[in-house]
C-alpha positions in Angstrom: 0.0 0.0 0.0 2.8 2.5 0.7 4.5 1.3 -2.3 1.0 2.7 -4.6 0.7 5.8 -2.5 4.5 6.5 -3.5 3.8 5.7 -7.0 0.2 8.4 -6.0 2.1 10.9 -5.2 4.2 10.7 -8.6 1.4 11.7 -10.5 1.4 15.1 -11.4 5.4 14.2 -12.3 4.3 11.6 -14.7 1.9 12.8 -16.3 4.1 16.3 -16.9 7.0 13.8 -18.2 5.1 11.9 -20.4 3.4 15.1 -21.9 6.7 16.9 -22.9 7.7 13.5 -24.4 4.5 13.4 -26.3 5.3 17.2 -27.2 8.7 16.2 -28.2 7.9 13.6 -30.7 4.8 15.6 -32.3 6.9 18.5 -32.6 10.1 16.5 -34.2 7.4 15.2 -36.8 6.4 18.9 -37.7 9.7 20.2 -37.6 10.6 17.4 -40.2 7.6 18.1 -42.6 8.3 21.6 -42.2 11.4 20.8 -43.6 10.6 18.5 -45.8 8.2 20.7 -47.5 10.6 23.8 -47.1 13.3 21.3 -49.1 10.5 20.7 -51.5 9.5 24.8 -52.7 13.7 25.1 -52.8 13.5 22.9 -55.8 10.2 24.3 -57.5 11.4 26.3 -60.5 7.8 27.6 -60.5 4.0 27.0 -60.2 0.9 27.2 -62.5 -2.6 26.2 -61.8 -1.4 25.0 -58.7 1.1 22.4 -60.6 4.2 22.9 -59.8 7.7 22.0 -61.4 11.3 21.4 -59.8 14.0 22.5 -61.1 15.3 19.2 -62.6 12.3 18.9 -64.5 12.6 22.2 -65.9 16.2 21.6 -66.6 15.0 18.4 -68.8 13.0 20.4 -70.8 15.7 22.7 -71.2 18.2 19.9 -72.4 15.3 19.0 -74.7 15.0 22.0 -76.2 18.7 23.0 -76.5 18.9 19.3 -78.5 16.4 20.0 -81.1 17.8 23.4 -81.8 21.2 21.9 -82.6 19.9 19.4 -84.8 17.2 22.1 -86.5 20.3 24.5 -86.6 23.4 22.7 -86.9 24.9 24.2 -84.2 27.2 22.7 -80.9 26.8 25.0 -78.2 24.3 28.6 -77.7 26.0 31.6 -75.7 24.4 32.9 -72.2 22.3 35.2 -74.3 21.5 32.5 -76.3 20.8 30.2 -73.6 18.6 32.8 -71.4 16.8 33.0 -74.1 16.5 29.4 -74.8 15.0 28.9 -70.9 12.2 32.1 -71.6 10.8 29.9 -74.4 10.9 26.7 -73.0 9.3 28.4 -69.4 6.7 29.8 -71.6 5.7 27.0 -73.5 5.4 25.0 -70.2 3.3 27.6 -68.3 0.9 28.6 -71.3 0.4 24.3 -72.2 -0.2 23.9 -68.8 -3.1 26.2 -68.5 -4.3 25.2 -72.1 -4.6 21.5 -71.0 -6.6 22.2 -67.6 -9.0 24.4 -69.8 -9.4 21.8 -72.3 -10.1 19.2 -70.2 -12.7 21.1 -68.5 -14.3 21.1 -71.7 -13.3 17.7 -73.1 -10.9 18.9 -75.7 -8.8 16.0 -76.7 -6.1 15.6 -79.7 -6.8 11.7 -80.6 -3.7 9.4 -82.2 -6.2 9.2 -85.2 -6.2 13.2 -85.6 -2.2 13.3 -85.2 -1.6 10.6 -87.8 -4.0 12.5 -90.5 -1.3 15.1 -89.9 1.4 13.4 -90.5 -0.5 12.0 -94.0 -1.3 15.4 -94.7 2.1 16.2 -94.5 1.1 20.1 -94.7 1.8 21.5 -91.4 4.8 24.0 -91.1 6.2 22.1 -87.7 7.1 19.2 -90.8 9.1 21.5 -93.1 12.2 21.3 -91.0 12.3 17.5 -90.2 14.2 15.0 -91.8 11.5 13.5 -93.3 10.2 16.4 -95.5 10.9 15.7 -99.2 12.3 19.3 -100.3 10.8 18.3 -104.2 7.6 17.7 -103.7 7.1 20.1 -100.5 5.6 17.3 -98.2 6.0 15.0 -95.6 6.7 11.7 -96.3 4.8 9.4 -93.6 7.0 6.1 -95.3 10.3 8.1 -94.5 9.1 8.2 -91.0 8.0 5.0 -90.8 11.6 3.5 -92.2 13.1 5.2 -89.5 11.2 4.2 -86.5 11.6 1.2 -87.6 15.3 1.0 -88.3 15.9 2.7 -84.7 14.7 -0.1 -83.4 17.7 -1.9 -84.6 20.4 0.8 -84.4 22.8 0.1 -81.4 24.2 -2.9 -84.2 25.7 -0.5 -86.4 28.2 1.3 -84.2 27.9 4.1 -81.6 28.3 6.8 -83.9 25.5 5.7 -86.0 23.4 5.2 -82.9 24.2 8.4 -81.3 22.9 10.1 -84.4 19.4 8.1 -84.6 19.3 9.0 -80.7 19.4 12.5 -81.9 17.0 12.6 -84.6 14.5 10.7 -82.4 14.5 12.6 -79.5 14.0 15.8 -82.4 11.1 13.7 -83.8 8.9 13.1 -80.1 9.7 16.9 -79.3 8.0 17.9 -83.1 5.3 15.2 -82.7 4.4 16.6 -78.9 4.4 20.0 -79.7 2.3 19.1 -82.6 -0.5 17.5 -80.2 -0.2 20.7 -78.1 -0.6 23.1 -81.7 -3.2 21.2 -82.8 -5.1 21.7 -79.4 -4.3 25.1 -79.4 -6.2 25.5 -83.0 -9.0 23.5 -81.5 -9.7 25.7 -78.5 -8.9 28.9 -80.5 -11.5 27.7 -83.3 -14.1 27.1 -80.4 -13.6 30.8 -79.1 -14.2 32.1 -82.7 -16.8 30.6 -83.3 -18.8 32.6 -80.1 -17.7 36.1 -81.8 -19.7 35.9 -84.8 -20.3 37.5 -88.3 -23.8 38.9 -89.9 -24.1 40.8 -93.3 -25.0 44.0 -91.0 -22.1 43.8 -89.5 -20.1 43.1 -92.7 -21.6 46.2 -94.4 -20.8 48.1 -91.6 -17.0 47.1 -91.4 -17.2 47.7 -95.3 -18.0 51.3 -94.7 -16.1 52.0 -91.9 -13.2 51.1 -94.3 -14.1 52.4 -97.2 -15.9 55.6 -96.5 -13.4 58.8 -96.6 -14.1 61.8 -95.3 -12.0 65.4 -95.7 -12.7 68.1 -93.5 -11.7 71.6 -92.4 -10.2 71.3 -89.0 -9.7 73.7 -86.4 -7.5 72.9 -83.5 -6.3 73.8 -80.1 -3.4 71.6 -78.5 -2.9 71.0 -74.8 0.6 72.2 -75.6 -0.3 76.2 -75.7 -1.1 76.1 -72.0 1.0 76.4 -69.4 1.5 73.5 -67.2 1.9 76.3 -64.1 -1.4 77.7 -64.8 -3.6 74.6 -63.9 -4.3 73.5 -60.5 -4.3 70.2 -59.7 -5.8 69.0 -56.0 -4.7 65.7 -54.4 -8.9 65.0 -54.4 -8.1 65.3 -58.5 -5.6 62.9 -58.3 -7.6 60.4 -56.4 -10.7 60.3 -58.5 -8.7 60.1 -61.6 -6.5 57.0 -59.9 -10.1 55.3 -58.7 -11.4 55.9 -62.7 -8.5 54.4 -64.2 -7.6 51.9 -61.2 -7.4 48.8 -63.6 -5.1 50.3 -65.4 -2.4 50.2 -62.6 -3.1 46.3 -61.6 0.7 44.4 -61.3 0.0 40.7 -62.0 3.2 40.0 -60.6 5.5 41.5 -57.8 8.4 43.6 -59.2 10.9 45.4 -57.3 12.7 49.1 -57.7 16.2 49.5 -56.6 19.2 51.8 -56.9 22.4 50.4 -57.6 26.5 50.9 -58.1 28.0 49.5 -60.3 31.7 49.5 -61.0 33.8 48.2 -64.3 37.5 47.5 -63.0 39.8 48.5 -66.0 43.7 48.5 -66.7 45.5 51.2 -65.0 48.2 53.1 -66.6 50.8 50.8 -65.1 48.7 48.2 -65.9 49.0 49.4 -69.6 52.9 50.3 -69.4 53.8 46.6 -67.9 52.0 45.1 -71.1 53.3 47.6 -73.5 57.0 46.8 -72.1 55.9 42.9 -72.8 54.6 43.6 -76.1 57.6 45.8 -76.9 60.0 42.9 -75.9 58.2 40.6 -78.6 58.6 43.1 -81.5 62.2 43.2 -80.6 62.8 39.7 -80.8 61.1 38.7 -83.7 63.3 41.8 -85.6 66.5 39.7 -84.1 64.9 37.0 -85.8 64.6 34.8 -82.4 62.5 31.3 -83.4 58.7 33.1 -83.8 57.0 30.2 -81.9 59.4 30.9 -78.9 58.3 35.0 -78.8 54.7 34.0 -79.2 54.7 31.6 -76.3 56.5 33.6 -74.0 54.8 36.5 -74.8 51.5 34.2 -74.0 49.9 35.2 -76.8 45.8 34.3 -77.1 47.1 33.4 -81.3 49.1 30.1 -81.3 52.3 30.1 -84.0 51.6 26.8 -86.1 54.4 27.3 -88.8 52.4 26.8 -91.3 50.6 29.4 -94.0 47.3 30.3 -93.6 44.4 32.4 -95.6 43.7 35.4 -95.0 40.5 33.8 -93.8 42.3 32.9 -90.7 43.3 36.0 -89.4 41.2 38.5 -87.3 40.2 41.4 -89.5 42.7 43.7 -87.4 45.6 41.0 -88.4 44.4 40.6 -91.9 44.5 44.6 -92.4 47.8 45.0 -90.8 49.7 41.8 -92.9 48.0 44.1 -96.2 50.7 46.9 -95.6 53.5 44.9 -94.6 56.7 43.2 -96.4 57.9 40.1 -95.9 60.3 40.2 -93.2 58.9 43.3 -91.8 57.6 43.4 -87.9 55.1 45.8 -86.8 55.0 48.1 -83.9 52.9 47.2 -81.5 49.0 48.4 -82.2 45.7 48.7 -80.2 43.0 46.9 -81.4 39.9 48.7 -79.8 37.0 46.2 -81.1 38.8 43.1 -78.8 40.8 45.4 -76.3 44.0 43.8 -77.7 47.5 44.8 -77.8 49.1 43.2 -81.1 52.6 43.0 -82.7 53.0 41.0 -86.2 55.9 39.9 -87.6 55.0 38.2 -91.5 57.3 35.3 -92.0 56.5 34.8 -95.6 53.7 35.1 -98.5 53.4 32.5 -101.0 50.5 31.3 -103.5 49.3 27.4 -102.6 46.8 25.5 -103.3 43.4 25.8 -100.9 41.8 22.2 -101.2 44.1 18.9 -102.2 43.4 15.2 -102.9 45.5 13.2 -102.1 45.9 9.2 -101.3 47.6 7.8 -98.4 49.4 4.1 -97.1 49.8 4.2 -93.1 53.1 2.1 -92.4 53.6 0.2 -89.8 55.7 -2.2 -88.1 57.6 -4.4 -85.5 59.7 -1.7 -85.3 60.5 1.6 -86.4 63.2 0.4 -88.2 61.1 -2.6 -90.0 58.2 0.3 -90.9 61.2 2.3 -92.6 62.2 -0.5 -94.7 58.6 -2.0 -95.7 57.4 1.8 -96.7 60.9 2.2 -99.0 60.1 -0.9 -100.9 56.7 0.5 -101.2 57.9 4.1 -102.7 59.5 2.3 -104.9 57.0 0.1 -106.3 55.1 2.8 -106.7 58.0 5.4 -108.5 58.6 1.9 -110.7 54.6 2.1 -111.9 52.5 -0.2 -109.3 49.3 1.2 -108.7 48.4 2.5 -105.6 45.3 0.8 -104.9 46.7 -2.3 -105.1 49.7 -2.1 -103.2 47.4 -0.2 -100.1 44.8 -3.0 -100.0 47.6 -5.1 -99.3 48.1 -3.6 -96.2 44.5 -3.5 -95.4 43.8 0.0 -96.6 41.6 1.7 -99.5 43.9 4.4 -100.8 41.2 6.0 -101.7 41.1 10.1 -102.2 40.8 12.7 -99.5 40.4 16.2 -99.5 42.6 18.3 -97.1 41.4 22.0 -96.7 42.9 25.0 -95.3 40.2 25.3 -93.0 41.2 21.9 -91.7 44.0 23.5 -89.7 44.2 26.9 -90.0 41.9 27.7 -86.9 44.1 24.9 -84.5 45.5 26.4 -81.5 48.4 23.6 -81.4 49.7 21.1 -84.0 52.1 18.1 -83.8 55.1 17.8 -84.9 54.0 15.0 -87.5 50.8 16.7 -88.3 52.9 19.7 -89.0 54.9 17.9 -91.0 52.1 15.9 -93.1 49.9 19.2 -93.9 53.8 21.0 -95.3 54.5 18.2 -97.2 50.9 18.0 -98.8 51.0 22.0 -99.7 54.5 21.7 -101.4 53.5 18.1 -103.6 53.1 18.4 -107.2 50.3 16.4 -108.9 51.1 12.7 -108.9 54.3 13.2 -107.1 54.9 10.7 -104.1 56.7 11.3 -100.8 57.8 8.9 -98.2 57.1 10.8 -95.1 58.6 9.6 -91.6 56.9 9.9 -88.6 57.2 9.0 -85.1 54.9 5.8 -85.1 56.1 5.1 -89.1 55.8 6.3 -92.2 53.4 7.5 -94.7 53.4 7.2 -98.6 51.6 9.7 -99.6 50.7 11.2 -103.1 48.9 14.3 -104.5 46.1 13.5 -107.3 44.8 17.6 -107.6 45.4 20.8 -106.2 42.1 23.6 -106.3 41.7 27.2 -105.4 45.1 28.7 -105.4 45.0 31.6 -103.2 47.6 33.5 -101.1 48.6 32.1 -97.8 50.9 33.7 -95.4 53.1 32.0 -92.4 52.0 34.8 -89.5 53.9 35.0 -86.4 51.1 37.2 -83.9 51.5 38.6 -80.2 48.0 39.2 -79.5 47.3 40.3 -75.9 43.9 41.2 -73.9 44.7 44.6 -71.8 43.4 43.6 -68.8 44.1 44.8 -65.1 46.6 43.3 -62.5 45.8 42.0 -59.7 46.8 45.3 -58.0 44.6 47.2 -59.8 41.5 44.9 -59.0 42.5 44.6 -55.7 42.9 48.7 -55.0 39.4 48.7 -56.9 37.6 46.3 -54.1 39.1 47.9 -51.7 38.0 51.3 -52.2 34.3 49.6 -53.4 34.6 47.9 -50.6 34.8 50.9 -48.0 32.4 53.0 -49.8 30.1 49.5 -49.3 30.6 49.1 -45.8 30.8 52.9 -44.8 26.9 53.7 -45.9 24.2 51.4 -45.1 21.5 53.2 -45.9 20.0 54.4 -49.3 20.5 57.8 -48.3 24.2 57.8 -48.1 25.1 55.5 -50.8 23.7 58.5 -52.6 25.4 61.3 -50.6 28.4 59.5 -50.8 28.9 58.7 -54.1 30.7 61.6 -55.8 33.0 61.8 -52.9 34.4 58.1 -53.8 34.0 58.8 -58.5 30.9 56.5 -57.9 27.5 57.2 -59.7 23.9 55.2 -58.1 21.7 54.1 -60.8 18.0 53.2 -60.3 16.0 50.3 -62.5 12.4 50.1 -61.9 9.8 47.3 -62.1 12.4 44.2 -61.3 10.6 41.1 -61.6 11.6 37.6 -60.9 11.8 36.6 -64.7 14.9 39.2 -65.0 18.2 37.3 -66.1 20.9 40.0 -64.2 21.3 43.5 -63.2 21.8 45.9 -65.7 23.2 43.5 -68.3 25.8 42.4 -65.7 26.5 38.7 -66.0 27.0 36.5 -62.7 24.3 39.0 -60.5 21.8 35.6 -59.6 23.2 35.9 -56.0 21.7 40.0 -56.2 18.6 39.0 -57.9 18.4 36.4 -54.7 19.1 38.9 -52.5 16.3 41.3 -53.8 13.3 39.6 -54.1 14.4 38.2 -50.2 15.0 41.9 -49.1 12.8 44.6 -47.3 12.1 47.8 -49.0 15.3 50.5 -47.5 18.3 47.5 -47.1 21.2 47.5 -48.8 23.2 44.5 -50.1 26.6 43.6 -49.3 29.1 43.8 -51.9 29.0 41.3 -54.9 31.7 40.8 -57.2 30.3 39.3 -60.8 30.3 40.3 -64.3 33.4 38.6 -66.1 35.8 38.9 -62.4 35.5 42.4 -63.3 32.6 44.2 -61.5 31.6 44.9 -58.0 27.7 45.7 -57.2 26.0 47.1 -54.4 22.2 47.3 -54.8 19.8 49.2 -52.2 15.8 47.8 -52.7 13.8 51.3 -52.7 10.3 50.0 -53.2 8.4 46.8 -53.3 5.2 46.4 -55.7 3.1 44.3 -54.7 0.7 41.5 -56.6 -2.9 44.1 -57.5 -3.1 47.4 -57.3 -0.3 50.2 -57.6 -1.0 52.8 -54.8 -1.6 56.2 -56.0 1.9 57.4 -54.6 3.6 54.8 -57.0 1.8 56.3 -60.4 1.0 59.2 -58.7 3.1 61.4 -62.3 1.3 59.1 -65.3 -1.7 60.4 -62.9 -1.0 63.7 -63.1 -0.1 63.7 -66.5 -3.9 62.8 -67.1 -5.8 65.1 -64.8 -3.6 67.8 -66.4 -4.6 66.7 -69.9 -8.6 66.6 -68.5 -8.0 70.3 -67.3 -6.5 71.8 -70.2 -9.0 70.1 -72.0 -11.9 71.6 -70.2 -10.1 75.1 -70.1 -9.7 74.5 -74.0 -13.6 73.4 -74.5 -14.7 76.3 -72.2 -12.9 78.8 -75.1 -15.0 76.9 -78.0 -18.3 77.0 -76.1 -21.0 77.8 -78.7 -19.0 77.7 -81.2 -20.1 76.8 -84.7 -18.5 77.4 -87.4 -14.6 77.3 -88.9 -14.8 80.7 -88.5 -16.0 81.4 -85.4 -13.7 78.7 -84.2 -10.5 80.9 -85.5 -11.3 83.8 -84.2 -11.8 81.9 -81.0 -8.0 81.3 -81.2 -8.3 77.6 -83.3 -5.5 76.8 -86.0 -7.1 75.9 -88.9 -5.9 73.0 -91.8 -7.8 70.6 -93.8 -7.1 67.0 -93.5 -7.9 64.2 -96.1 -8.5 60.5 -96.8 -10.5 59.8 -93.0 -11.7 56.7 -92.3 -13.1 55.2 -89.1 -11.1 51.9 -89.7 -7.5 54.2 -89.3 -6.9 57.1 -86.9 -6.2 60.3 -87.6 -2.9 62.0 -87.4 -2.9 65.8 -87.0 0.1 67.9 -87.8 -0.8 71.0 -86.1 -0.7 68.9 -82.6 1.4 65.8 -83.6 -0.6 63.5 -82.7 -2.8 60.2 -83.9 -6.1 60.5 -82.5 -8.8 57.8 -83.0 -11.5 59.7 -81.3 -11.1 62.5 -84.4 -11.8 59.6 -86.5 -14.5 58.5 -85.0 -16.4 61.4 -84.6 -16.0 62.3 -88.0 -17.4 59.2 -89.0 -20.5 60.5 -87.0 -20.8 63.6 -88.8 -22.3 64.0 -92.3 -21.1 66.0 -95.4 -21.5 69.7 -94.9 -22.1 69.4 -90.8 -20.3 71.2 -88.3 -19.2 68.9 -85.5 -21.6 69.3 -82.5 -19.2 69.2 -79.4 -15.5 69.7 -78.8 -13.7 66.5 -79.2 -10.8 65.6 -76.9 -8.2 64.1 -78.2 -4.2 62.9 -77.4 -2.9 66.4 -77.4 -5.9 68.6 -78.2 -9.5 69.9 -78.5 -11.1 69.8 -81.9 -14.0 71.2 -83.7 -14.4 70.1 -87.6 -17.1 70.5 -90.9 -17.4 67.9 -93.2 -16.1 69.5 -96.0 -16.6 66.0 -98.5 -17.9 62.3 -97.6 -17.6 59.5 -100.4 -17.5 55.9 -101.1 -13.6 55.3 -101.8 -13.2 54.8 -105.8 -13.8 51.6 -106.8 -14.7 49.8 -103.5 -17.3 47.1 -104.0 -19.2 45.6 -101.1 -19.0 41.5 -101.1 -20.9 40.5 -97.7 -19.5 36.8 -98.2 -15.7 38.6 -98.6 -16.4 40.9 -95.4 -18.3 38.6 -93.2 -15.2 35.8 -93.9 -12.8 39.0 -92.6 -14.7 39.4 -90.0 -14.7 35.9 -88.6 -10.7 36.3 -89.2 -10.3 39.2 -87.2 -12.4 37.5 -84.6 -10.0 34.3 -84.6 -7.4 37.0 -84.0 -9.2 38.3 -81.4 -9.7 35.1 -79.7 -5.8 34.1 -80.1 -5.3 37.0 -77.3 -7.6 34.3 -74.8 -4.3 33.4 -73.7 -3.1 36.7 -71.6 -6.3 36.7 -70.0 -5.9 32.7 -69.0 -2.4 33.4 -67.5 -3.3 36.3 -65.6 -5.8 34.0 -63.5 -3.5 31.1 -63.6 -1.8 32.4 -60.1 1.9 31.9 -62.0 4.5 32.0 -59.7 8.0 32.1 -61.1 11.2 31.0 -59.3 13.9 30.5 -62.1 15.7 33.5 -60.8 16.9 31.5 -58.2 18.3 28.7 -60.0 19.2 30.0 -63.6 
């Protein structure tokens, strides 16, 4: 009994222990699916319709995409332009398809395998053209061609890996072209259905007809905006506010953006900087004039141009080069130059100029052996067959080989950074052969018979030796350049004295507006993702800490001055483009209150209107008026209005002015004719044009959120 009273009296203990045990291991769980689902959104790349994609996904795409453009454009690799480009598209094309295929499936829109495979039988549609089944002749796509070669990929990894890699290629091109035509072909569908709810009548055809067709010329009197004073109209903050609450949707931001002010500085070569490379470059011209070995100067000199020893076009050589080897002898060294367009330092030294073939065929017998010495002697018994008349198929398909003709190129070689010495020595001795003579060449691993069957395109070559040297900054000059950037940085935190401090340190604060979230960099700065991070994380007022991007050659600081968000635009934040229409509504009225009860053209200019005529008016195309510089469709329309020989019966407000007109002349343009079938069909075009905007409305409710800014 004692024992159980003990065990009593641990109640409240107990119960207190078990309960912050119980706490424990519910609170572990939500701190791990906290996590969990934290891990989860650092991965999304974005969201739409409430589906969302990571970032290897996206990536895939990306891959996919980049693929089919090399194998639609022949290319190898894109540039970051190129490539930021490249992920717009494919981010596009993934949030507008998404939303397309949760509206069509609302509505039961489907793209069957029957419809796709009319298509392709069809062999119209322009996604075909560029496949590698479109027969160029007859301008259509050949279903059969397609067919052979789904059927022969089935069997490809037999014949060889480069023959597979390039059936890899042209399949994953063909299930991009035949997804994307799925997701056209439902595009037309729900584009069509759209159309078809705007419809066409011959009333409405006849009245298009004349809107397009009926000129008007009239005698115009006008009074722009322009004559009045900005100072003399008063503008009240209540003004402002009803004008911002009349035209409130026009300042709705369907995504957040950001507005910041920024430094930016460009570290370049100091004067020393310049003097230590001008010294280098000097050395080089020096040396070459003594005639030290050209391949020597270049590489200590570390030139960006490798020497190869061997001529080249001219089509080898940087325009700069090209220009300067123009005006020079053989022999003859240059000074060292500037070449602005690279930021270069150059000095060229032209070894010799001689006339040689561009393009030669030739045939070739590899020699091999036990040993170097057994090669030697096998491929001198085989140069002399041949100089004794054996023919040089023969003897090369004894020793397993073809001998049949090649083509060697200047532009083979002529763009190599580095050649061997037995490549060297093959492409010299195959620009100095004469037709049908034969050379023995050694080489390290054997020899080579070769001989020359034609020489094409002879053109001047020259052997080049080029010092070619980027002007950049030392790593003094970037490191004085961070550390003044740097104390300017740390020394004002706030907007206010990054500002006020700026001339004192040569530094000038930039501002960008309306930052969103699909921007690439800052200011056309490459390498700012860690910025863009930083200010779509920041609050409105903060200042970054220093970032060093660009090519290793900028340093950033960027202060966040305002935060828009996602709806409305408060008053403050348009508060000018405001302005800038209440003033336009004032001088208007002060414009309209001159013109009371006027009317006629004369009346009107003695009221203080200038007066022109203006022809060929039509509703269907505004207006332009020279006396105010403007376009103005509401001219145009009230015109239309007005009949031949009226006087317009209010003031019209327009862009830049207040107009009163007469109808001076109102006719049928010459030789129109009225075809309702011909109209109403241009009317149910322009109404499938219409519909094909359905898109930006879709997106705007689609709740799009994009996050590509923090991984790309």
């Amino acid at each position: 009994m004692a024992a159980i009273g003990k065990i009593r009296s641990w109640g409240p203990t107990l119960v207190a222990v078990i309960g912050l045990a119980l706490f424990a291991f519910i609170a572990e769980e939500l701190f791990r699916s906290c996590q969990a689902t934290s891990n989860e959104q650092r991965q999304q790349v974005g969201q739409v319709c409430g589906e969302k994609i990571s970032v290897q996904e996206f990536q895939t795409l990306v891959d996919e995409y980049q693929e089919v453009l090399k194998v639609m454009q022949g290319r190898d690799n894109f540039s970051e332009e190129e490539l930021n480009q490249l992920k717009d598209q494919v981010w596009q094309e993934f949030v507008q398809k998404t939303i397309l295929e949760k509206e069509c499936n609302k509505l039961g829109i489907t793209v069957t395998t029957e419809e796709l495979q009319n298509i392709l039988r069809e062999g119209t549609n322009p996604m075909l053209r560029n496949t590698p089944f479109f027969n160029q002749q007859t301008g259509r796509f050949e279903l059969s061609a397609l067919t052979e070669f789904l059927s022969s990929y089935k069997n490809v990894q037999s014949q060889g890996q480069q023959v597979a890699e390039q059936y890899q290629s042209i399949y994953k091109y063909w299930q991009y072209v035949e997804k994307n035509l799925r997701t056209q072909t439902l595009y037309q569908k729900y584009q069509t259905l759209l159309g078809g709810c705007l419809l066409s009548n011959p009333v409405s055809a006849k009245a298009l007809f004349d809107d397009q067709n009926t000129e008007s010329s009239i005698v115009l009197a006008s009074m722009a905006y322009a004559d009045i004073n900005d100072n003399d109209v008063e503008i009240s903050d209540a003004d402002l506010k009803a004008k911002y609450n009349e035209q409130k949707e026009m300042f709705l931001q369907t995504e957040e953006s950001r507005d910041i002010k920024y430094v930016a500085l460009q570290v370049t070569p100091s004067e020393a900087d310049r003097a230590a490379l001008m010294e280098t470059m000097t050395q080089a011209q020096k040396s070459l004039e003594e005639g030290i070995a050209a391949s020597e100067v270049v590489r200590k000199a570390q030139s960006q141009i490798a020497y190869l020893g061997l001529p080249v076009t001219r089509a080898a050589l940087s325009n700069d080069i090209a220009t300067k080897v123009d005006s020079m002898a053989v022999g003859q060294t240059s000074a060292p130059f500037e070449t602005r367009s690279d930021n270069t330092l150059n000095v060229v030294k032209l070894m010799a100029k001689t006339q040689m073939p561009d393009s030669i065929e030739y045939r070739r017998i590899f020699v091999g052996g036990a040993s170097i010495e057994a090669a030697r002697a096998t491929a001198d018994s085989i140069y002399q067959a041949l100089k004794g008349g054996e023919v040089f198929d023969s003897i090369a398909r004894k020793y397993g080989q073809t001998g049949a003709t090649e083509w060697m190129t200047s532009a083979m070689y002529q763009q190599s950074q580095t050649i061997d010495a037995d490549t060297k020595n093959f492409i010299s001795t195959l620009n100095t052969l004469a037709v049908n003579e034969l050379k023995n060449l050694e080489l390290m691993q054997g020899n080579l018979i070769l001989m020359v069957t034609a020489r094409k395109a002879m053109v001047d070559k020259y052997d080049v030796a080029v010092v070619k040297h980027t002007i950049d900054f030392s790593k003094q000059t970037y490191s004085d350049a961070y550390n003044k950037f740097s104390q300017y940085v740390s020394a004002n935190k706030t907007i206010e004295a990054l500002e006020e401090q700026a001339p004192t340190f040569g530094f000038r604060v930039q501002e960008r507006a309306g930052m969103s979230t699909a921007d690439h960099n800052i200011a056309g700065i490459r390498g700012t993702r860690e910025a863009l991070k930083w200010i779509f994380d920041a609050n409105a007022g903060e200042v970054s800490p220093l970032y060093e991007c660009g090519n290793n050659d900028r340093l950033l600081v960027v202060a966040l001055t305002k935060v828009h968000e996602k709806g409305y635009d408060e008053l403050e934040s348009v508060k000018e483009q405001v302005r800038q229409e209440v003033l336009r509504d004032k001088k208007f009225a002060m414009l309209a209150q001159k013109l009371q009860g006027t009317n006629s053209i004369d009346a009107a200019k003695t009221a203080g209107a200038r007066i022109d005529s203006v022809k060929q008016i039509t509703f269907a195309a505004p207006v332009f008026v020279q006396a105010t510089g403007s376009s103005e469709p509401a001219l145009s329309g009230a015109v239309a209005a007005t009949k031949q020989g009226e006087f317009s019966k209010n003031v019209v407000k327009g862009n830049r002015g207040a107009y009163l007109f007469q109808v001076a002349e109102q006719a049928q343009r010459a030789g129109a004719e009225f075809d309702a079938k011909q109209m109403e069909d241009r009317q149910k075009q322009t109404c499938l044009q219409a519909a094909g905007r359905y898109m930006y409305e879709l997106v705007q409710k689609a709740d799009v959120t994009d996050n590509r800014y923090l991984f790309f």
